[in-house]
MIVEX-982090 format. One record per atom (N, C-alpha, C): x, y, z; atom name. Coordinates in Angstrom, 2 decimals, padded with zeros to 5 digits. Layout:
BEGIN
torba east=X north=Y up=Z atom=CA $
...
END
This chain:
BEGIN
torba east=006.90 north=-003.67 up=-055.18 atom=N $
torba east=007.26 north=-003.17 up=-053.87 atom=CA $
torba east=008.79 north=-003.04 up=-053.83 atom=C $
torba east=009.46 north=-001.97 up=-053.30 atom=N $
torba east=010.68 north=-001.72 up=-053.40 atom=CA $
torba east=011.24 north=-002.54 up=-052.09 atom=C $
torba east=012.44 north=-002.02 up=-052.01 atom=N $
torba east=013.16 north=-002.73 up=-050.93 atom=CA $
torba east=013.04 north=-002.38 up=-049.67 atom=C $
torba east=012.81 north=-000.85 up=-049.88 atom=N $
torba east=012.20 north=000.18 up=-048.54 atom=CA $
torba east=011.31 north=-000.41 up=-047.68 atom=C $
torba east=010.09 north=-000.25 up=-048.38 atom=N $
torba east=008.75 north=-001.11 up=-048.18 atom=CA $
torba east=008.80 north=-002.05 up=-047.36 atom=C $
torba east=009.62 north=-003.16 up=-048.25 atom=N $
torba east=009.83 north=-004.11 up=-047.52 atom=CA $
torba east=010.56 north=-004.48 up=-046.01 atom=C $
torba east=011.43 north=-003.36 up=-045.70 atom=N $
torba east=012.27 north=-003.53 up=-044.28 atom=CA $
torba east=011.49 north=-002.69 up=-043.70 atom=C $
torba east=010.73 north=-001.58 up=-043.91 atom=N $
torba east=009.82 north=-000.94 up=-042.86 atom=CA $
torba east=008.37 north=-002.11 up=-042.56 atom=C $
torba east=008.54 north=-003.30 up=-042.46 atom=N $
torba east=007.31 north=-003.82 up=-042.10 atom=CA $
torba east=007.64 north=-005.34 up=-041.40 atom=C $
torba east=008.87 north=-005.52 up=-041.15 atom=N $
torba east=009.83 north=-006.73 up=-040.48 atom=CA $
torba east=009.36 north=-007.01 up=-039.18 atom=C $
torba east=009.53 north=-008.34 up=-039.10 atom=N $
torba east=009.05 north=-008.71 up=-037.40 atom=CA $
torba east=010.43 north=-008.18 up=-036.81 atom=C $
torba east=009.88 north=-008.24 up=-035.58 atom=N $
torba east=011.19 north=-007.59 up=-034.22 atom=CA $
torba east=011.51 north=-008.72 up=-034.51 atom=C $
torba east=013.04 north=-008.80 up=-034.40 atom=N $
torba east=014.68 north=-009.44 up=-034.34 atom=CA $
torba east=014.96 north=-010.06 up=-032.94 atom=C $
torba east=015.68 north=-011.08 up=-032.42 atom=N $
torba east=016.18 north=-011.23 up=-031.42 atom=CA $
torba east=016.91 north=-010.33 up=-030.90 atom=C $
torba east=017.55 north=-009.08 up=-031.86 atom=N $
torba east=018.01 north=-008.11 up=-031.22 atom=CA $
torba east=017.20 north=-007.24 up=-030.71 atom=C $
torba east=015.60 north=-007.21 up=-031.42 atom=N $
torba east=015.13 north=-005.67 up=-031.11 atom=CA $
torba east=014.52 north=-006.34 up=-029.78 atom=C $
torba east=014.11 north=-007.39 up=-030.16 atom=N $
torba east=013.48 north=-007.89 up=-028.42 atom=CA $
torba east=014.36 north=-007.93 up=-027.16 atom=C $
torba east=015.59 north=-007.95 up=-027.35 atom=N $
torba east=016.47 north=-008.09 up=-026.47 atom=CA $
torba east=016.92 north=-006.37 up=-025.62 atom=C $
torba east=016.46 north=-005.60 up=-026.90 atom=N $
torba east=016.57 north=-004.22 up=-026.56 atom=CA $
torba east=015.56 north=-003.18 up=-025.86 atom=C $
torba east=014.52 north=-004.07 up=-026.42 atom=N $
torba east=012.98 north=-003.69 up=-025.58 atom=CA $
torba east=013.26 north=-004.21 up=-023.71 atom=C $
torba east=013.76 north=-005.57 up=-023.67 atom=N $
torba east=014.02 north=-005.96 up=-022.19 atom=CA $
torba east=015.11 north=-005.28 up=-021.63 atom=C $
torba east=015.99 north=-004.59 up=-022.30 atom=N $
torba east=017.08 north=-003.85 up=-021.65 atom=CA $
torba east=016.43 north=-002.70 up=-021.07 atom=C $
torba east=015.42 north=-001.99 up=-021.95 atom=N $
torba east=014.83 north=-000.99 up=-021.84 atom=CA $
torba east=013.91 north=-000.86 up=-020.73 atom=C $
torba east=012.89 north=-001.81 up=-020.84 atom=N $
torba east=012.18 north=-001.91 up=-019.56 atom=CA $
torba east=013.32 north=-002.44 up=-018.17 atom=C $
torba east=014.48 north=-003.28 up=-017.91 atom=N $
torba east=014.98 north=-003.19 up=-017.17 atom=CA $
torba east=015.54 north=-002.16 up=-016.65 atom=C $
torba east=015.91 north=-001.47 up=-017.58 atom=N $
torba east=016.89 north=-000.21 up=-017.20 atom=CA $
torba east=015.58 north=001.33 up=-016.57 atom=C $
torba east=014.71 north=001.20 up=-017.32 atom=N $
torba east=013.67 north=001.94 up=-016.52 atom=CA $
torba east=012.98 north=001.49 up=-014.89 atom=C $
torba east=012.82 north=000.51 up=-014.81 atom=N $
torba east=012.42 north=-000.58 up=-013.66 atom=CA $
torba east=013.07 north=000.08 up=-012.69 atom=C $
torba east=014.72 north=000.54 up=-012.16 atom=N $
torba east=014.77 north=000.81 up=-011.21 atom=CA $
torba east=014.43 north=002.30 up=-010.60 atom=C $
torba east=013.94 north=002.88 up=-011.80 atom=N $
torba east=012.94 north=004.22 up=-011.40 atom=CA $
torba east=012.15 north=003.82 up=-010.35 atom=C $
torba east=011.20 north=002.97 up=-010.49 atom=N $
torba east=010.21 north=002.12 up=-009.47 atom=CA $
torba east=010.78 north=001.76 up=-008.05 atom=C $
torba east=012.01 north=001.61 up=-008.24 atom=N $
torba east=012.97 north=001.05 up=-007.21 atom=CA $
torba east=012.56 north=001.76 up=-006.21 atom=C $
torba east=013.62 north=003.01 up=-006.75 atom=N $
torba east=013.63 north=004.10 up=-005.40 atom=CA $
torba east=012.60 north=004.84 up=-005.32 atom=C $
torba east=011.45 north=004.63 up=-006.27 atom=N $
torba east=010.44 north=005.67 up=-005.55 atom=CA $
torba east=009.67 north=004.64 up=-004.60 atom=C $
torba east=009.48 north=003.12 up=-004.63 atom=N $
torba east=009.18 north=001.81 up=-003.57 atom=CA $
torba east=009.96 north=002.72 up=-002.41 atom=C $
torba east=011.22 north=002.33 up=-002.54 atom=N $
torba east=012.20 north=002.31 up=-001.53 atom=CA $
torba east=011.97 north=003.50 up=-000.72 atom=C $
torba east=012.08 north=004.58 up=-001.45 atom=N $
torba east=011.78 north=005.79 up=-000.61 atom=CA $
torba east=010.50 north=005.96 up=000.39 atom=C $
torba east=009.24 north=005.42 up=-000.72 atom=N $
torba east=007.98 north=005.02 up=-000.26 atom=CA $
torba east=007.58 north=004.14 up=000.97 atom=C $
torba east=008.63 north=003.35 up=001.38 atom=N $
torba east=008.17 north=002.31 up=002.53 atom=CA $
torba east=008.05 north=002.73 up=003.71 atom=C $
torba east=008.12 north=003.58 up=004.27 atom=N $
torba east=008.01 north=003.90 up=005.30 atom=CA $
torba east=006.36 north=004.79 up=005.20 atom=C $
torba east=005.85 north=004.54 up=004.50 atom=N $
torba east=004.49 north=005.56 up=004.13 atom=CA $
torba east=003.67 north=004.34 up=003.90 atom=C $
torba east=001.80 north=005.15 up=003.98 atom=N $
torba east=001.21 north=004.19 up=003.98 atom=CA $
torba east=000.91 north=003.45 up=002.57 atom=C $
torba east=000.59 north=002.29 up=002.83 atom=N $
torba east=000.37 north=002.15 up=000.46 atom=CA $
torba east=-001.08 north=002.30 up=000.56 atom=C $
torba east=-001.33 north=002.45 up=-000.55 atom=N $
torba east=-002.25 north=002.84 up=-001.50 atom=CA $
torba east=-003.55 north=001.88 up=-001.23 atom=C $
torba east=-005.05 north=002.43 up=-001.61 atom=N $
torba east=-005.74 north=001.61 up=-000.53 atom=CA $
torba east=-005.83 north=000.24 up=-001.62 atom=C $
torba east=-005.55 north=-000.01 up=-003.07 atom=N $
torba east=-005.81 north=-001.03 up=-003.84 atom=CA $
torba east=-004.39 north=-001.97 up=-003.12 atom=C $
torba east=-003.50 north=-001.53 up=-002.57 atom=N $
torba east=-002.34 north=-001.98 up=-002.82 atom=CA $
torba east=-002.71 north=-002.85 up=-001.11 atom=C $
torba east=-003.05 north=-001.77 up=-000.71 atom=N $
torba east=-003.30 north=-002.23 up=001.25 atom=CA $
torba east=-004.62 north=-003.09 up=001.06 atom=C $
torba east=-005.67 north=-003.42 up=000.26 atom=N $
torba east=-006.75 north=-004.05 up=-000.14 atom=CA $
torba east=-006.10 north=-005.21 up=-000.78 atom=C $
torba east=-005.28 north=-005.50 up=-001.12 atom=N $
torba east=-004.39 north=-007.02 up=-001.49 atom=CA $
torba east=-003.39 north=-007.50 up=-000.28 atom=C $
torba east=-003.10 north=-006.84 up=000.38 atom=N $
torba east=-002.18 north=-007.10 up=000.92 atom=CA $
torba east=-003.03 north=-007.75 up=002.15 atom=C $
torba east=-004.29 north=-007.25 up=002.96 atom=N $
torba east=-005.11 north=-007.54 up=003.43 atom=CA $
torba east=-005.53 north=-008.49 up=003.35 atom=C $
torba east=-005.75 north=-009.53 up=002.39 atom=N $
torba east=-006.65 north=-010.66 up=001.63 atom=CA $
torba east=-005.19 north=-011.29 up=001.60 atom=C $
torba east=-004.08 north=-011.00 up=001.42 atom=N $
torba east=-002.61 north=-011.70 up=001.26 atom=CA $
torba east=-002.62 north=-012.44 up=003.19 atom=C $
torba east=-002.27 north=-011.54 up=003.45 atom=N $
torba east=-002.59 north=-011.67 up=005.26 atom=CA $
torba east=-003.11 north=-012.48 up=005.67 atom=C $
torba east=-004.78 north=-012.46 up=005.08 atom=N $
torba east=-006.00 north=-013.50 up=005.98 atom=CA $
torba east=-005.42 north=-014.68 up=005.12 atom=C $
torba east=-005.08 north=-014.81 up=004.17 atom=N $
torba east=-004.43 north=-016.61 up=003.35 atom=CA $
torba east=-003.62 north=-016.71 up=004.32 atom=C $
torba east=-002.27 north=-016.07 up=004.46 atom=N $
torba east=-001.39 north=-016.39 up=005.38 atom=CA $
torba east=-001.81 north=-016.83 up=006.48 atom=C $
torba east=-003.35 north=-016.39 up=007.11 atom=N $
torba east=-003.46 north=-016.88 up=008.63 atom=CA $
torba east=-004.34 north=-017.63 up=008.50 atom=C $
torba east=-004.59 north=-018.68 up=006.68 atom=N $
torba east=-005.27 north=-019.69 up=006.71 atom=CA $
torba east=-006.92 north=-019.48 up=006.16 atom=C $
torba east=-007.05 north=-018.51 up=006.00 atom=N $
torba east=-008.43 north=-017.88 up=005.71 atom=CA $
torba east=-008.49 north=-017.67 up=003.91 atom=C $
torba east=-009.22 north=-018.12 up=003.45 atom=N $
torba east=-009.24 north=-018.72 up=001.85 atom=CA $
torba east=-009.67 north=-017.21 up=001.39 atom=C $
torba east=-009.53 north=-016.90 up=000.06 atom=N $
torba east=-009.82 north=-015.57 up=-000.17 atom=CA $
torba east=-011.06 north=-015.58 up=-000.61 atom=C $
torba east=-012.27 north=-014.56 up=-000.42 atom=N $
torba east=-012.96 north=-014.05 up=-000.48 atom=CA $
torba east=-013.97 north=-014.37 up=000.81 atom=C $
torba east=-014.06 north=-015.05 up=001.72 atom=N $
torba east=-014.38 north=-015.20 up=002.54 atom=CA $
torba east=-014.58 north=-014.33 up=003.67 atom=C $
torba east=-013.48 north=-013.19 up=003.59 atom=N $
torba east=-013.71 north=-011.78 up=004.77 atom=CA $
torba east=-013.30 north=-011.23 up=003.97 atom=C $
torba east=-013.00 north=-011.32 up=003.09 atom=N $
torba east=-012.30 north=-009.58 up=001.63 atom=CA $
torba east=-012.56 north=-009.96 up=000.09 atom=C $
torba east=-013.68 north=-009.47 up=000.07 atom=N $
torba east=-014.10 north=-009.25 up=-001.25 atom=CA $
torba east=-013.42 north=-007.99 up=-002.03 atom=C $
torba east=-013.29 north=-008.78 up=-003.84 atom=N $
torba east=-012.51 north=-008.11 up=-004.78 atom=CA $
torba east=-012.94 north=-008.65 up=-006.11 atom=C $
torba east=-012.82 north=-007.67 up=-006.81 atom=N $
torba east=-012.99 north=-008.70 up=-008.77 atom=CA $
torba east=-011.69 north=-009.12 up=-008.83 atom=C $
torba east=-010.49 north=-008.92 up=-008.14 atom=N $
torba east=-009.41 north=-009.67 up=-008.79 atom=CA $
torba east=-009.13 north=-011.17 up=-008.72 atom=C $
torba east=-008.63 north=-011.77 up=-009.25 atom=N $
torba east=-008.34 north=-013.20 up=-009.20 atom=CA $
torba east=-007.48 north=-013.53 up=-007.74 atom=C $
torba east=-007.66 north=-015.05 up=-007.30 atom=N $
torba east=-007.18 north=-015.25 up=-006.15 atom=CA $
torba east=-005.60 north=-015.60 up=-006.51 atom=C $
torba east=-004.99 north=-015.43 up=-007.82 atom=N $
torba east=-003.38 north=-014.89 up=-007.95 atom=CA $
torba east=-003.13 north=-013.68 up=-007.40 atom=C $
torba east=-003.95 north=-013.03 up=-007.50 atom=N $
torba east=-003.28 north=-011.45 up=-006.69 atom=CA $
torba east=-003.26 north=-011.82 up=-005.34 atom=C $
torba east=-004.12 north=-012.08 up=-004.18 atom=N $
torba east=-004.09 north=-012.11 up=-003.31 atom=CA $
torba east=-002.59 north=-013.05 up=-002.95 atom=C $
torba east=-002.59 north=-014.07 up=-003.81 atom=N $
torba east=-001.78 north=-015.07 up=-003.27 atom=CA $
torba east=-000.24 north=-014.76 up=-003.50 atom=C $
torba east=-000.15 north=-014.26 up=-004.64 atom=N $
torba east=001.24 north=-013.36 up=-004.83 atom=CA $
torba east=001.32 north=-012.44 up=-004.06 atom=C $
torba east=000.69 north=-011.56 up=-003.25 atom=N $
torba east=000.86 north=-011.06 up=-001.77 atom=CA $
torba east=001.30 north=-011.28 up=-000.67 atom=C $
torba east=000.48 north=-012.58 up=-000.74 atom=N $
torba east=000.69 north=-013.35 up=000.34 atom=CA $
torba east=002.00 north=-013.97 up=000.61 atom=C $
torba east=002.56 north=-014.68 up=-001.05 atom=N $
torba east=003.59 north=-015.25 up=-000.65 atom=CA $
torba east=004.56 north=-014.39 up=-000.35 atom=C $
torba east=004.46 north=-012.88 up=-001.31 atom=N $
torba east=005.85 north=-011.85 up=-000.81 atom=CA $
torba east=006.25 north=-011.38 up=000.40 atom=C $
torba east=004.68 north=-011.32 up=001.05 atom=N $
torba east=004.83 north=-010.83 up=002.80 atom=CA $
torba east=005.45 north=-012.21 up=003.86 atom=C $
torba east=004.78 north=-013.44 up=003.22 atom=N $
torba east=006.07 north=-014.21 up=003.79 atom=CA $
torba east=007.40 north=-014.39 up=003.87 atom=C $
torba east=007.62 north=-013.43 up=002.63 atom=N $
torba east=009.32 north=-013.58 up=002.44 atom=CA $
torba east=009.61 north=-012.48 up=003.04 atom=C $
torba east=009.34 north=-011.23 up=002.49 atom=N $
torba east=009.99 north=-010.37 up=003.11 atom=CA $
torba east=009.08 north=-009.33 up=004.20 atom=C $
torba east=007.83 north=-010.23 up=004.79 atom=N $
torba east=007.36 north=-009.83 up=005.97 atom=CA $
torba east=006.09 north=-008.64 up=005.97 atom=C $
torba east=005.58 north=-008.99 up=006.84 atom=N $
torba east=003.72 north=-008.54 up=006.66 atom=CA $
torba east=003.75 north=-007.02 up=007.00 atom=C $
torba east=004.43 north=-006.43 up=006.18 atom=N $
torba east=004.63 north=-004.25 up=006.60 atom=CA $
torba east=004.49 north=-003.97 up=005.47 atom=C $
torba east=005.28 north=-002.44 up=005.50 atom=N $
torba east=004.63 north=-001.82 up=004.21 atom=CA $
torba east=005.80 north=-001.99 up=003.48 atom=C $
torba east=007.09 north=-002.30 up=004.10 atom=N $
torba east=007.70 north=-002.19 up=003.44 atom=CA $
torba east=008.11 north=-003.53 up=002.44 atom=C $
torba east=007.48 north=-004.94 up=003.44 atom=N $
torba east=007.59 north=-006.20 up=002.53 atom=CA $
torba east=006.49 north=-005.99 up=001.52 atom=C $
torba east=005.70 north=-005.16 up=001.58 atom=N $
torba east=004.69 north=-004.94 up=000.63 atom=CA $
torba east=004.89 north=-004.39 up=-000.71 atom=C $
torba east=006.08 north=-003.31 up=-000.51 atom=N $
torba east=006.69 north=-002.74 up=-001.69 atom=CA $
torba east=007.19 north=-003.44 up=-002.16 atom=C $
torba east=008.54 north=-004.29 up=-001.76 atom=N $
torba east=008.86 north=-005.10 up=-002.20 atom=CA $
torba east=008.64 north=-006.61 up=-003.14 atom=C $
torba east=007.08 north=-006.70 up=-002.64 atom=N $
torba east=006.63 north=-007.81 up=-003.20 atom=CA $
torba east=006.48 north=-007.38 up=-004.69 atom=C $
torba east=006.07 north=-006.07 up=-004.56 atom=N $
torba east=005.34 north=-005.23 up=-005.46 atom=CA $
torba east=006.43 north=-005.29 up=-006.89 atom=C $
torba east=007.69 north=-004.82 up=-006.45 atom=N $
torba east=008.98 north=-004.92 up=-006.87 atom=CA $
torba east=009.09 north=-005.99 up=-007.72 atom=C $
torba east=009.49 north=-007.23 up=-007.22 atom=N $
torba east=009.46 north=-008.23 up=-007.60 atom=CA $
torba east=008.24 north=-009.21 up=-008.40 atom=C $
torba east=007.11 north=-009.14 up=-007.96 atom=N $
torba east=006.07 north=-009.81 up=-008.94 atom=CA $
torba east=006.15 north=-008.99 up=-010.48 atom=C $
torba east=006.44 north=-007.19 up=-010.42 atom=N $
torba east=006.82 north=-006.05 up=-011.81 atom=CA $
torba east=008.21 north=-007.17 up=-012.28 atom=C $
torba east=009.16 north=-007.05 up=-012.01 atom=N $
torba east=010.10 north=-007.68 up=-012.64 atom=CA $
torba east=009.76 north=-008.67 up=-013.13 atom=C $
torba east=009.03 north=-009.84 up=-012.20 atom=N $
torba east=009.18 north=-011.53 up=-013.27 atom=CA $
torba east=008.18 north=-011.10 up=-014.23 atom=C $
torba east=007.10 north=-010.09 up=-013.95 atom=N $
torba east=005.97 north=-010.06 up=-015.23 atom=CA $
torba east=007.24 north=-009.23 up=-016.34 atom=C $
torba east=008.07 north=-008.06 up=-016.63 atom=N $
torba east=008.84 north=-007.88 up=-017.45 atom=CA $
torba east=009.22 north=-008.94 up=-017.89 atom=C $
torba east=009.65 north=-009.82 up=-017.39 atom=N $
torba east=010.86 north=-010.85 up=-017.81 atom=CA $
torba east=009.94 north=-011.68 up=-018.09 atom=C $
torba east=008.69 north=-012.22 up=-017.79 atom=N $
torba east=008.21 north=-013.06 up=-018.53 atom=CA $
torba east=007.47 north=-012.86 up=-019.93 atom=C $
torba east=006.59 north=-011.60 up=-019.72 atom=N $
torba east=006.68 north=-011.04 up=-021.19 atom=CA $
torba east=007.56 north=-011.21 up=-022.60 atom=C $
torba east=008.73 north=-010.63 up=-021.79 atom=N $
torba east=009.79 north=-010.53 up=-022.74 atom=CA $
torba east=010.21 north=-012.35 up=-023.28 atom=C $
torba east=010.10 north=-013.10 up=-022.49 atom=N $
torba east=009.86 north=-014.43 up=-023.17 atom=CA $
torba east=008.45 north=-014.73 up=-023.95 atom=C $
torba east=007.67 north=-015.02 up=-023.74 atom=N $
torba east=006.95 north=-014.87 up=-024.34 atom=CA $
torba east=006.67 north=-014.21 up=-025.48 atom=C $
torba east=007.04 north=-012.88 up=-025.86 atom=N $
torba east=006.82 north=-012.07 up=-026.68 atom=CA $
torba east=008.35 north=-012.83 up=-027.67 atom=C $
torba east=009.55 north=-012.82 up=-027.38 atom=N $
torba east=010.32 north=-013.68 up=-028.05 atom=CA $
torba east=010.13 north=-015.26 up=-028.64 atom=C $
torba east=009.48 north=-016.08 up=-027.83 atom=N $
torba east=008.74 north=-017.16 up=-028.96 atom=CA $
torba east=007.99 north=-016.75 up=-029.53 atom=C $
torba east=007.03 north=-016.16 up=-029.20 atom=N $
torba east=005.71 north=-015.81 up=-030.24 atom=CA $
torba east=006.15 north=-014.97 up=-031.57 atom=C $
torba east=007.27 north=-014.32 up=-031.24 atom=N $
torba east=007.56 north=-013.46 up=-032.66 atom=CA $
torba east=008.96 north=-014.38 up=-033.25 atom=C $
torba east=009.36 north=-015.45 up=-032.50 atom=N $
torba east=011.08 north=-015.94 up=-032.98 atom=CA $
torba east=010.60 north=-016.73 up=-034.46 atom=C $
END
């Protein structure tokens, strides 16, 4: 096997992983402003179907109990907690949306850096 061979088949580098998270960061705020622009509009009925089930937790009501879903009761609850922060509309809704996309980038990108370091 030549030397060629051999560097076309290398695990990703702390650099290349570091360049993959630049990458998805630097794309991410595409999402931004089309959220941002978006808030004043209605969301989407999967998106308004979490946010719904986010709501009834907030007012104490356990999930699946009045809103049935196959998703796990992390979705609902990561809803829930974003509309507490930044408030039960469409627009704390985008936002949540915003933010749960980012820590999943960023946690990936850890993850994917031990598993390949």
């Amino acid at each position: 096997m030549d030397n060629h061979q051999r560097q076309s088949h290398h695990l990703p580098t702390f650099a290349d992983s570091s360049l993959a998270l630049a990458d998805g960061l630097a794309r991410h705020p595409v999402g931004w402003v089309h959220s941002f622009s978006a808030a004043g509009h209605a969301i989407g009925t999967r998106r308004g179907e979490y946010a719904y089930a986010g709501q009834l937790m907030l007012q104490g009501i356990p999930p699946y109990e009045l809103a049935y879903n196959l998703k796990l009761p992390g979705t609902y609850f990561a809803y829930a907690l974003g509309m507490a922060v930044f408030g039960q509309n469409v627009a704390g809704v985008h936002l949540t949306l915003l933010v749960v996309n980012s820590l999943t980038i960023l946690f990936v990108f850890l993850l994917g850096r031990k598993l390949l370091a």
